[in-house]
Structure formats: C-alpha cells, structure tokens
N, C-alpha and C positions, 0 to 999 in steps of 0.2 A: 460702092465703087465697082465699077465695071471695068473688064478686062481687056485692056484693047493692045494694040500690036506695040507699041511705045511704055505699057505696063511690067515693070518689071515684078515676076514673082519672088519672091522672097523666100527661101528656105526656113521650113519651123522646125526647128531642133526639140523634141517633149524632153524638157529639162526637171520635168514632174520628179521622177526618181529622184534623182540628186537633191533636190530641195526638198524630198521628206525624208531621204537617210540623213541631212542635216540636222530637219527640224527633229528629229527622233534623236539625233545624238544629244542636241540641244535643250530637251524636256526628258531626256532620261528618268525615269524613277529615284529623286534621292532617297536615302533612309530614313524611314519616317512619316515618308508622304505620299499620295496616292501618286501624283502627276507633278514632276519637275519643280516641286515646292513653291505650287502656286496654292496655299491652301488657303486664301484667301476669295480666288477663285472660286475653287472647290466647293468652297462653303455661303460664298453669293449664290450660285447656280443650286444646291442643295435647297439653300432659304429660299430663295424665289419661285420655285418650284413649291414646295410647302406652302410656303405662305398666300398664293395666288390660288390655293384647293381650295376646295367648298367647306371642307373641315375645319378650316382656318378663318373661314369667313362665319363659320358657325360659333365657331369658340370665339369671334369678338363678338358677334350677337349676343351670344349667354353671357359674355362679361357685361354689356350693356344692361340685359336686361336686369343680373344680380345687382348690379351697382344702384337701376331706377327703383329695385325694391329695397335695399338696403336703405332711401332715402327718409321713408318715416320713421325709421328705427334711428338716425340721426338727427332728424330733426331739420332735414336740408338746409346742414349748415355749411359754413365758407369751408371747411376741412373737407367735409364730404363731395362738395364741390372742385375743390383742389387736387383730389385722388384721380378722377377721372381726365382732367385737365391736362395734371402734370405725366400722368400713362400716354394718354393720345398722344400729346408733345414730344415726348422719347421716342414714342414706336414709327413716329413719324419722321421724327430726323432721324433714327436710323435706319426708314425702311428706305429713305431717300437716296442713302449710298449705296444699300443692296440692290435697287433698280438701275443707278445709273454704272453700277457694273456688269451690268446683266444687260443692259443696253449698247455699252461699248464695245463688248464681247461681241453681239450679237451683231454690230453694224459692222465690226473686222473682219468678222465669218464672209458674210455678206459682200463686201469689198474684195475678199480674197477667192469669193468660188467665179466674182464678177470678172478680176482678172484673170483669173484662167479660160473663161470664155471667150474673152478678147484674146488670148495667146491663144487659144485653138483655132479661132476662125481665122482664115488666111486672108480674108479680105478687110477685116479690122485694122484700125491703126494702134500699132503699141504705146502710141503716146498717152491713148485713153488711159493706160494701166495706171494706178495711183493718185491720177486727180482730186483725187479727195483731200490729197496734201496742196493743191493749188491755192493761192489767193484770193478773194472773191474776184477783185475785178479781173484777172486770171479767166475764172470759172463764167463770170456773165461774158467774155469774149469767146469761148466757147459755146454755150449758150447762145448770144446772137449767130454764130456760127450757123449752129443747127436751126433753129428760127430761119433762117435763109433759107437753107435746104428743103425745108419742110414748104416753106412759099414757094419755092421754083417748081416742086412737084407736084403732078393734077392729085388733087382731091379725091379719094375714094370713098365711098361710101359705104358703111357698114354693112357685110351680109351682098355684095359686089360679087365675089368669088366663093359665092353659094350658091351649090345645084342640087334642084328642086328634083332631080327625078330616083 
C-alpha cells in the first residue's frame, strides 16, 4: 500500500509487553513441572529432538540388524516375524503423536512471530493476523485477492536490482 494524501496513518500501540507479562503470568512454573504444566509438551519436544539424532537412527539400525540375525537361531518363524512387526507398529503409532505435537507447536510459533510482523509494519493490514482460523473458501477469497495483485503488477525478473560493479 502506498501512502497518498487520502491515507490515513493509523497509530501502532507495541502491546508486546502487556501480552508477555500475561502470557508469563499464564505459564507460570506450577510445582512439579518445568513450564506451566505442559509436560506433555515438554516431553514431545524432548522426544523429537532425541528421536530425530543419528543416535536414534543407529539404535534402530542395531535393533534391525540383531533381530535379521536372531532369525536362524529361530528358525524364521511367524513369532520371530511377529516381534519385529508388532515393535515397528507401536513405535510408529506412537511416534505419530509425538510429531504431530511437535508440528502444531511449531506451526503456532510460526503463526505468532508472523503476526507480530504484520503488527509492526505500519503498512500491513491487521486483518492478515489470524487467518489461519479462516474458512477455506474464506482463505481462497483471499488468495484470488492476491493473484490479482500479483497480475496488475509488471513482472520482475530475478537478479533485476542486482549491480554488477
């Protein structure tokens, strides 16, 4: 948006302060727990962090490869077959929930450092803030929105406002 005489400026209040003496009053340290008694958090973010090391990647390598040699000592039977099966099966539905916590988190971080850039810039619209709560056809009306935009303005080309000396 460009600033023309008809523009009005809009006053930014940084309400930053106030909304992290909240959020601090609000995750205070209970007893017992590292952060605000999310230790469920805590302990997705610990695990995924672990579990995503190379260390972690080693130690299920070695358990493969203990299990492929334990198999003539069984006889490669439906049991022996079953041990590795029903482990993969568990570690995999539970690592499913440890990711898509670790994912959630990550896309609110993300979402919240997004709107505070739009609350800093003065020429941002504050509507942008939160859209991620919007409804798809919402979000594609927006969307065609910008698609306009992007067609009404010339074309630049990459590497345009690079000097060579």
């Amino acid at each position: 948006m460009k600033d023309g005489p008809t523009t009005k400026q809009r006053p930014r209040v940084n309400t930053l302060p106030k909304i992290e003496e909240k959020v601090n009053e609000q995750t205070a340290p209970n007893e017992g727990s590292s952060r605000g008694g999310d230790w469920f958090g805590q302990f997705a973010a610990r695990a995924s962090t672990w579990l995503g090391s190379k260390w972690a990647f080693a130690g299920a390598g070695l358990v493969i490869v203990v299990w492929a040699l334990t198999g003539p000592v069984f006889r490669y039977s439906d049991t022996w077959q079953l041990v590795i099966n029903t482990g993969t099966t568990i570690v995999t539905f539970l690592m499913v929930f440890l990711i898509q916590n670790t994912q959630n988190r990550d896309a609110r971080a993300i979402n919240l450092k997004l709107n505070e850039l739009i609350h800093a810039i003065d020429s941002a619209r504050n509507q942008m803030i939160d859209i991620e709560s919007l409804s798809d056809p919402e979000l594609n009306a927006i969307q065609a929105k910008f698609e306009e935009i992007k067609a009404a303005e010339p074309a630049e080309l990459p590497g345009d406002n690079v000097s060579l000396n």
